[in-house]
N, C-alpha and C positions, 0 to 999 in steps of 0.2 A: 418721955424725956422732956418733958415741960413743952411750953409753949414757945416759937419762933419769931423772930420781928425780922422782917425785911429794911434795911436802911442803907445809906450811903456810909460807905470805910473811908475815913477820914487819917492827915497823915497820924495824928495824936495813936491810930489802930495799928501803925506799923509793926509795932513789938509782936501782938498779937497774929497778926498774918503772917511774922515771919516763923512763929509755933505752926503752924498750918500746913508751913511749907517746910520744916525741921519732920514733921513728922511722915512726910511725904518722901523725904530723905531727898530731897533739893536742895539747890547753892546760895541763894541767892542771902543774902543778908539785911539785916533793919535799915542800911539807905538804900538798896535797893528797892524794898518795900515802899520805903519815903518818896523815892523819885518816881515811880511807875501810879503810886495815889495820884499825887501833884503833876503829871502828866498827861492824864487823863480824868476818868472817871470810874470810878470801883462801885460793888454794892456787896453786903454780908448781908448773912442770916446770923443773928444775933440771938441769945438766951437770955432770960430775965435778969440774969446776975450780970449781963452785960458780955459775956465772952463769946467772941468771935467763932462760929464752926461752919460756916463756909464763905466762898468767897470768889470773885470775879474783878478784874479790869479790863476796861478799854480804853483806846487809846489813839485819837484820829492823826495820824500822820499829814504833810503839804501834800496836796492834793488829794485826788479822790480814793484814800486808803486810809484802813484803821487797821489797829493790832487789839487782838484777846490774850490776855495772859491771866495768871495765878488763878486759873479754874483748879479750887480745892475745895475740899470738905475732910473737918474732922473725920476717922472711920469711923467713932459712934456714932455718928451721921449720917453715914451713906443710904444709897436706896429709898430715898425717900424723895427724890425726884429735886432735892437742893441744886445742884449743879443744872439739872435742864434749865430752872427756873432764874439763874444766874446767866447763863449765856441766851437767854431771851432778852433779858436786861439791855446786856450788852450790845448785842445784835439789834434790839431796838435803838438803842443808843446812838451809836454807827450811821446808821439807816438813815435817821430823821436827819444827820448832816449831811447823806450822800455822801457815805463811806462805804466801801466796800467790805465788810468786816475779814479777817483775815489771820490764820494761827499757823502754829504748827503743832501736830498732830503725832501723837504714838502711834503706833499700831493699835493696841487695846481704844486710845480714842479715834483711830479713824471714823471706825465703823459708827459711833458714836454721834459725832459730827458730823457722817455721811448722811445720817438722816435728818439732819437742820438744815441742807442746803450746801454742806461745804464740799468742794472737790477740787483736785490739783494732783499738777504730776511731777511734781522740783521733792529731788527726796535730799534728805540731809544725814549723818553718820553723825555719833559722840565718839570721839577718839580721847583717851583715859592714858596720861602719862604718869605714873608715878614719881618719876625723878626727873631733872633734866640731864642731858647724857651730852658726852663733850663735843661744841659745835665745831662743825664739819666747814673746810675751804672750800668754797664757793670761788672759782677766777673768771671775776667778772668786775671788768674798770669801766662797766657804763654808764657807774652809780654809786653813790653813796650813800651811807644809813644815817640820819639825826632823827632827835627827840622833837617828835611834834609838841608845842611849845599854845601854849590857851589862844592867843591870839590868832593863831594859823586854822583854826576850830573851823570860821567861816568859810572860807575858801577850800577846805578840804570837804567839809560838808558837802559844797557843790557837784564837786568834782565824782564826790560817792554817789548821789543824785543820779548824776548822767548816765554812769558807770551800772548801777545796780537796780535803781529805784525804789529803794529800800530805807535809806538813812537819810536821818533828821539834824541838825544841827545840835538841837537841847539833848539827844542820845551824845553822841560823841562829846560834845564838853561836858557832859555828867562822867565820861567814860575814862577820858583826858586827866578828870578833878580824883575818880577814886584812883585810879593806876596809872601816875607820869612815867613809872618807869617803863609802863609795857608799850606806853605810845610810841609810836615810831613811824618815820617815812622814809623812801627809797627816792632820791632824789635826782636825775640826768642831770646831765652836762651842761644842759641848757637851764635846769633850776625847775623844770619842769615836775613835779610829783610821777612815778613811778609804781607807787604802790603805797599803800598806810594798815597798821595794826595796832590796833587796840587792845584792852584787858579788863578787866579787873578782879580785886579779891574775894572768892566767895566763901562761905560757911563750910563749905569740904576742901573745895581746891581753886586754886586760879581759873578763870575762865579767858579764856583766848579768842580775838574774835569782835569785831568785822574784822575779815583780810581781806582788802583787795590787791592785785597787783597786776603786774601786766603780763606777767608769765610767770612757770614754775619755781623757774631760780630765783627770782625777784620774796615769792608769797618764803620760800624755805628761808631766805636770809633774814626774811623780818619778823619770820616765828622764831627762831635761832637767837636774832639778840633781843626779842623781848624778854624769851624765858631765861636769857642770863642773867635778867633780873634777880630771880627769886627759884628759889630749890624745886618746886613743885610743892603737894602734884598739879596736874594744868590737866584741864578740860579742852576740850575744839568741836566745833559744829560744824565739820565741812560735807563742802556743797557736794552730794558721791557724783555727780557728772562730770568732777574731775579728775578724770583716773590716774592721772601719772600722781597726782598731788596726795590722794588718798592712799594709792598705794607707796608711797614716799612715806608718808607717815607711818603707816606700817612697819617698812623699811627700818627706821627711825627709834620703835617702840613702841608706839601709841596702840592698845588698844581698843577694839568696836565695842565699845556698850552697847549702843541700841539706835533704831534710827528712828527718824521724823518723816514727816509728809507735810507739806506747806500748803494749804489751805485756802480756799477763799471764795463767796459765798455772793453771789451775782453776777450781773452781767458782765463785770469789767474782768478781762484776762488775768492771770500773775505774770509778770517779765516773763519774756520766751528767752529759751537757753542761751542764746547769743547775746542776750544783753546781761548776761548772768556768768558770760563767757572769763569775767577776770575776777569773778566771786569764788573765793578759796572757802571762807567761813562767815560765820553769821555771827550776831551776837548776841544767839542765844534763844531758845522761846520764849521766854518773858519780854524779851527785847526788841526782836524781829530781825 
């Protein structure tokens, strides 16, 4: 199949990784691609004609964590050890800044990843709605719902920080800019933030996702009026150690596609469950 160049994916490769990931039958779309390049660091394996057939990102988060996403290869590619050699990259990558490198994991890749060093026990569910279906009365006056607005970006970043230790500021104002209408916060009495949800539009369906909040009525009311936005269908990454919430989605209509395993490959822990305790959904494997 000709000869391969190892190089850096640059944003100008975005169109081309987002065929990568079309073919892979993923969400994600050309600013996506743009914003995950420009956020970290990527590397392809290149063809002489220049077209793209496999591919890696990293991506070091505040403090000492990084994220791996769009580990793909064209299939006339595969098996030829492209992907090992892409997440060595990465994992080199990470490493030399004193990052903890860090994914989330299929079943088919666990075992995959198992043998690079990665292990973790935070599992995740894809829940698959095809329509949105009519929101449901919630009677609760200890809050109310507004549109999280670009400027509030900072301050909500923080508050996710504490909460999760997951999200980054340049994610959610990227997240804010594709989907205003899904953002949204839960707001107390006292002005105090509640809970906040994110979105945005992918190449098959809406992706839904960071949710945090402070309990289960809180995370339903701000899934509820994000997807009043827009028809479906909506995707969700929720955290399965929330059982009332997953099984609510259920409830709901959401179907299980498949699940995750979160990942991470040294000395340093992932959040233990109770700091992960008001984590409904993620925002996404590419995302973290």
């Amino acid at each position: 199949m000709g000869v391969l160049t190892l190089q850096p994916i640059i944003p100008a490769d975005a169109e081309q990784g987002l065929r990568l990931s079309c073919l892979a039958g993923w969400n994600q779309t050309v600013d996506d691609w743009r914003y995950l390049i420009r956020s970290g660091s990527g590397w392809g394996y290149y063809r002489t004609d220049g077209r793209l057939v496999a591919s890696a990102i990293a991506s070091q988060w505040s403090g000492h964590s990084g994220w791996i996403s769009m580990v793909l290869t064209d299939p006339d590619y595969r098996r030829r050890g492209l992907a090992t050699s892409l997440m060595s990259e990465a994992i080199a990558w990470l490493e030399s800044r004193g990052a903890s490198p860090c994914l989330d994991a299929t079943p088919a890749g666990e075992a995959v990843y198992g043998h690079l060093g990665f292990s973790g026990d935070i599992l995740l569910s894809r829940y698959v709605l095809q329509a949105g279906l009519t929101q449901e009365q919630v009677l609760d006056a200890g809050y109310i719902l507004e549109p999280i607005q670009a400027a509030e970006i900072g301050a909500l970043s923080t508050l996710c920080q504490d909460r999760s230790g997951w999200l980054r500021e340049a994610l959610l104002a990227y997240l804010q800019q594709q989907g205003p209408g899904l953002a949204w916060k839960a707001v107390g009495s006292d002005q105090t933030p509640r809970g906040i949800i994110f979105g945005r539009p992918g190449s098959l369906a809406t992706h839904l996702g960071p949710l945090i909040a402070e309990d289960v009525t809180i995370a339903r009311e701000l899934l509820q009026v994000a997807m009043a936005s827009l028809p479906g269908p909506f995707l969700i990454d929720a955290f399965a150690h929330q059982k009332n919430w997953t099984g609510w989605l259920e409830g709901y209509g959401f179907i299980r596609e498949r699940g995750f395993r979160r990942l991470i490959k040294g000395p340093r822990p992932l959040p233990k469950m109770e700091v992960l305790s008001r984590h409904f959904a993620s925002a996404g494997p590419e995302m973290g």
